[in-house]
Each structure stands twice: as structure tokens, then as C-alpha cells.
C-alpha positions as CSV (number, residue, x, y, z in Angstrom):
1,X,-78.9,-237.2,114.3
2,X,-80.0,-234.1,113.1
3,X,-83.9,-233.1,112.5
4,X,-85.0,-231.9,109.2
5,X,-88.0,-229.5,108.7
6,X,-91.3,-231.3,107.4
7,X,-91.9,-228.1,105.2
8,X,-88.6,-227.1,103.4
9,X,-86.2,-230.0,104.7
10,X,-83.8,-227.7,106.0
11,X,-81.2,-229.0,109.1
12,X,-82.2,-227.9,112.2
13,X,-81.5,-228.1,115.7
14,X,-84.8,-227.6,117.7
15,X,-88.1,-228.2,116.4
16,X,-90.5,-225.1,116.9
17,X,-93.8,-227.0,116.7
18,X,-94.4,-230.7,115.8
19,X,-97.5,-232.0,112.6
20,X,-98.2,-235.4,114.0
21,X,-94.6,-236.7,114.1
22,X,-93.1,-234.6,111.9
23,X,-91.0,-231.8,113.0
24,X,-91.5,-228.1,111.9
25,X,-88.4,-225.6,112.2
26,X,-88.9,-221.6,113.8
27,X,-89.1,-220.3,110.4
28,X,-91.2,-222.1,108.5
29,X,-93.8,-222.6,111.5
30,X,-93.5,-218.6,112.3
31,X,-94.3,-217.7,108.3
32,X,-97.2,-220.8,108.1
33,X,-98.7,-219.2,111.6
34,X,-98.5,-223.0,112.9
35,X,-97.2,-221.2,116.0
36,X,-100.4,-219.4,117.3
37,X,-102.2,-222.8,115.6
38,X,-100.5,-224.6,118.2
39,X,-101.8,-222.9,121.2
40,X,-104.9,-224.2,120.5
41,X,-104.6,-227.2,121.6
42,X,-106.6,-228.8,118.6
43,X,-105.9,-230.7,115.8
44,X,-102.5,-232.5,114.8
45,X,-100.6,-228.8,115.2
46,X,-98.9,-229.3,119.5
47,X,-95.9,-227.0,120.2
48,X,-92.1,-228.7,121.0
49,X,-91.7,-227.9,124.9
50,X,-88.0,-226.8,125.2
51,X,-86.2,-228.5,128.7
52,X,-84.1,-225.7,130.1
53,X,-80.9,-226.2,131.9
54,X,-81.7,-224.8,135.4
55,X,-77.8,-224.7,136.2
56,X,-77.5,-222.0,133.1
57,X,-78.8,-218.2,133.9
58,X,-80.8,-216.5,131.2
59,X,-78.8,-213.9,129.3
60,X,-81.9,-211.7,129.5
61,X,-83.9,-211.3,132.6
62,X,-87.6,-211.0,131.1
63,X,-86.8,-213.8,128.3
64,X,-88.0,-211.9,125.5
65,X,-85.3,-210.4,122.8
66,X,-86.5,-207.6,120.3
């Protein structure tokens, strides 16, 4: 089963931030500015924890890309 963003209904395969029970995609969220609405911790706006796979090494050491 794939997830379908809330706001354009594209496929997608990890949520970036969840409105109530509906899923949200890394674009749309990142061009709505749900993303910084979501550390907030207020309202119906919570951010999609990602589970990590501990036995996989990062491909960059400080996790952030440019």
C-alpha cells in the first residue's frame, strides 16, 4: 500500500508530517511551511518520526546533505 499526499495526491513513500490522519509528502509540507509548524507541538500539524535501521551506517557522518 502506498501513501498518497493529503495536498496534491501524489505516491509517496514516507510521509514528512502528518494533518490529523492524513499524510503530507516532503514537498508539499516543505513549500506549505507545515515543517517548522510541526515543531510546535500545537495543533493537528505532528511530524512522521522516521525508525532507522541501526544495522545500516549513515552515508554521511553529520546527517545533513547540501
Amino acid at each position: 500500500m502506498r501513501l498518497h499526499c493529503a495536498l496534491c495526491g501524489r505516491p509517496m513513500n514516507q510521509a514528512a508530517v502528518m494533518i490529523g490522519a492524513m499524510p503530507v509528502g516532503p514537498t508539499c509540507a516543505r513549500k506549505a511551511g507545515l515543517i517548522e509548524l510541526s515543531k510546535r507541538k500545537s495543533g493537528l500539524v505532528f511530524p512522521v518520526t522516521v525508525k532507522r535501521e541501526s544495522r545500516t551506517l549513515d552515508l554521511f557522518e553529520d546527517g545533513v546533505v547540501e
